[in-house]
C-alpha positions in Angstrom: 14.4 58.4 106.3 14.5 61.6 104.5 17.8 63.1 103.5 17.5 66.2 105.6 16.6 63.6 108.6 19.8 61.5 107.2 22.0 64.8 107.5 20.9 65.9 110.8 22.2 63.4 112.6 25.8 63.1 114.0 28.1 60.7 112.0 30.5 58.7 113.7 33.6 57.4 112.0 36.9 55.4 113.1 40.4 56.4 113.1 43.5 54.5 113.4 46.6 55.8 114.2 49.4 53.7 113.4 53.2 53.6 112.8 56.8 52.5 114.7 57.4 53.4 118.1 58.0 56.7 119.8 56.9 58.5 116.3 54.3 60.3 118.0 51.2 58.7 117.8 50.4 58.6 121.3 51.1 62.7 121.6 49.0 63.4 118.9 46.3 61.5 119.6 46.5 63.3 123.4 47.0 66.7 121.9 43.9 66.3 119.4 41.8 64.7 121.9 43.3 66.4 125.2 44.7 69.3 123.8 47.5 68.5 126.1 51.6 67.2 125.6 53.0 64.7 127.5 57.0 65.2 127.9 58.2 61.7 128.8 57.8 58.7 126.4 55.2 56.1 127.4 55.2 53.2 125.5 51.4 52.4 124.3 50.8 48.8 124.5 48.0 46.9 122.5 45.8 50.0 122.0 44.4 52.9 123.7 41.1 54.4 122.8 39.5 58.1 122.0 36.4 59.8 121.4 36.2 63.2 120.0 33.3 65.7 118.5 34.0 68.1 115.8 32.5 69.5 113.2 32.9 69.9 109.7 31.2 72.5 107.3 27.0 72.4 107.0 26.8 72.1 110.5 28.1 68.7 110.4 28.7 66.7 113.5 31.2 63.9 113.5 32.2 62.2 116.4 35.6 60.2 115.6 36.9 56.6 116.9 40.3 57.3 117.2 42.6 53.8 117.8 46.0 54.6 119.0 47.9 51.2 118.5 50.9 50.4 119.5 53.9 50.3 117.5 55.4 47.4 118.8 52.2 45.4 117.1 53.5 45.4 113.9 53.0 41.7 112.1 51.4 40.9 115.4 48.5 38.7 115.6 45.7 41.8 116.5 46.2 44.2 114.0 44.5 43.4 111.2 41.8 42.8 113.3 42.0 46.9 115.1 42.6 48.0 111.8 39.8 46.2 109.8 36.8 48.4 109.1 38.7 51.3 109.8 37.4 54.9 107.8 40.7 56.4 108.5 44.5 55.6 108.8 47.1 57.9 110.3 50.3 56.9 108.9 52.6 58.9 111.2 56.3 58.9 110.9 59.1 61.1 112.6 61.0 63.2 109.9 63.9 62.8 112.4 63.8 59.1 112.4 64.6 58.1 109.3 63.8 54.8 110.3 60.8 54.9 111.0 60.0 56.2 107.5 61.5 53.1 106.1 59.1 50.6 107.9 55.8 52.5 106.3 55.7 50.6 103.7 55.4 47.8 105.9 52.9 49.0 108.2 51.2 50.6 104.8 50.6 47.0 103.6 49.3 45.7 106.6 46.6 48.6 106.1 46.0 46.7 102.7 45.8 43.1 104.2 43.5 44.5 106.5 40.9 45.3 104.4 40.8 43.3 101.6 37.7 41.8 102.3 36.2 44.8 104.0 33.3 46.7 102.4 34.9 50.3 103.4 38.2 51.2 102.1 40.2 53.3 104.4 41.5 57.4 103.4 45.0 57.1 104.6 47.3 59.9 105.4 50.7 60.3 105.4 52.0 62.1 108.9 55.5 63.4 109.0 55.5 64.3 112.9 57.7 66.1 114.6 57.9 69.4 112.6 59.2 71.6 115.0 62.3 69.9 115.2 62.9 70.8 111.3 66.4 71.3 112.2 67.5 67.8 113.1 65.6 66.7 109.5 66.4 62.7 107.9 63.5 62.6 105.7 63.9 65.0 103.1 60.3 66.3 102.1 60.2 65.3 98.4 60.6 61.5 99.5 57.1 62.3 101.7 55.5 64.1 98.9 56.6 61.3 96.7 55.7 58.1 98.9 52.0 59.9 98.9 51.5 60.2 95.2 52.7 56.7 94.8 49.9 55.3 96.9 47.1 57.7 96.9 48.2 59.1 100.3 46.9 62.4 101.8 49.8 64.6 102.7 50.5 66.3 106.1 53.0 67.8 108.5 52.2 68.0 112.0 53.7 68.8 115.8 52.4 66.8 118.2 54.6 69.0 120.8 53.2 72.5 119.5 50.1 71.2 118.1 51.0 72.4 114.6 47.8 71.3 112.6 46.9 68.7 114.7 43.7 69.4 114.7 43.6 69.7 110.9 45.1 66.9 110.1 41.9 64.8 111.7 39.7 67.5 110.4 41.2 66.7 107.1 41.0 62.7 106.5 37.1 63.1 108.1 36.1 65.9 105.5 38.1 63.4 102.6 36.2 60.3 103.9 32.3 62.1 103.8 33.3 63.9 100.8 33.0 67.6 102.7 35.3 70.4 100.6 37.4 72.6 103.5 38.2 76.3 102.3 40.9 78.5 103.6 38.3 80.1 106.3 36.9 76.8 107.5 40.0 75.3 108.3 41.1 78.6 110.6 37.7 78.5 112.0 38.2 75.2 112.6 40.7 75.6 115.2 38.4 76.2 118.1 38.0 73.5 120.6 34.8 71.6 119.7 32.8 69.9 122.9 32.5 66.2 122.2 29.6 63.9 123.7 29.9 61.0 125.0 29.4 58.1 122.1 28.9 54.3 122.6 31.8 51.9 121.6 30.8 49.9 118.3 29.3 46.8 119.1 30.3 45.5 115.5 34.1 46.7 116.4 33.9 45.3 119.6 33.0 41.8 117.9 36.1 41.6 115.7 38.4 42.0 118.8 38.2 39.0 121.1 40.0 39.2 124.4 42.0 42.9 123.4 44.4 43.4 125.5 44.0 45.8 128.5 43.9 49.7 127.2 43.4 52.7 128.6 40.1 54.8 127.2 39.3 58.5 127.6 36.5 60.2 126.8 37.1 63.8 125.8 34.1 66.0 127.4 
């Protein structure tokens, strides 16, 4: 296959979303795949599972995987196994939860475990959520900045409620995985709403999951 064949085609790539409970992850998975905010807390259990086109610059087509796992699964027995293989890991925190900004390192070194014996090595960024609340701040930003440059972590700061660079901040870890540059003008442009198609699931993924437990999965058209 030639490289301008290799190039043409979509790439597909898959995204875990991880971190403690009633951080986010579940509203900004919905708001980047749904472009929609749920108001009432629903606890995710096991996993729930997205698909969603966008596109990076030279007409690049990525469709991305995204894994939203719960955050009550922390040293459970599955994990590993929906994080294994992974491309990308959202590591999302709330910057009102101080908390939960204690336990990354944890869930951080269960990203390692994971893939210790896998051939592709995650991009991991850090996601302080939550960023419209600034007021009611616990995590002061130089401790973010800080736990990023210790670890090789790309930074972010999202809202899952406004949808404050929600969109970027997948846009972002996909452009760092295939090695794509962003500029000031692609990333604006960037925030139109891309159609996405409808992919299969990974049979390889599928595989390394025996018996998941029951999840939801939406399919954004």
């Amino acid at each position: 296959m030639s490289d301008s064949e290799e190039d043409s085609q979509d790439r597909q790539l898959k995204m875990v979303v991880i971190g403690d409970g009633a951080c986010g992850k579940t509203s900004l998975v919905t708001r980047f795949a749904q472009e929609a905010f749920g108001k009432q807390y629903k606890q995710t259990i096991g996993l729930d599972f997205f698909l969603k086109r966008i596109s990076l610059p030279g007409n690049l087509n990525v469709t991305l995987q995204v894994w939203d796992i719960g955050g009550q699964t922390l040293g459970g027995k599955m994990l590993d196994k929906y994080i294994y293989g992974a491309h990308g890991v959202l590591l999302v925190y709330d910057i009102t939860n101080h908390q939960s900004f204690e336990n990354l390192e944890d869930w951080f070194s269960m990203v390692k475990k994971a893939n210790e014996e896998s051939e592709i090595q995650p991009v991991v960024s850090l996601i302080g959520n939550k960023i419209d609340m600034e007021h009611m701040r616990t995590v002061k930003a130089d401790k973010h900045q800080r736990f990023c440059q210790e670890n090789g972590l790309v930074s972010q700061f999202v809202s899952a409620k406004t949808g404050d660079s929600v969109y970027l901040c997948f846009q972002r870890v996909a452009a760092e995985i295939l090695g794509v540059k962003l500029n000031k003008a692609e990333i604006e442009q960037s925030q139109r709403v891309v159609k996405a198609d409808i992919v299969n699931y990974s049979q390889d993924a599928a595989a390394r999951t025996p018996n998941p437990p029951r999840s939801s999965m939406c399919v954004v058209q």
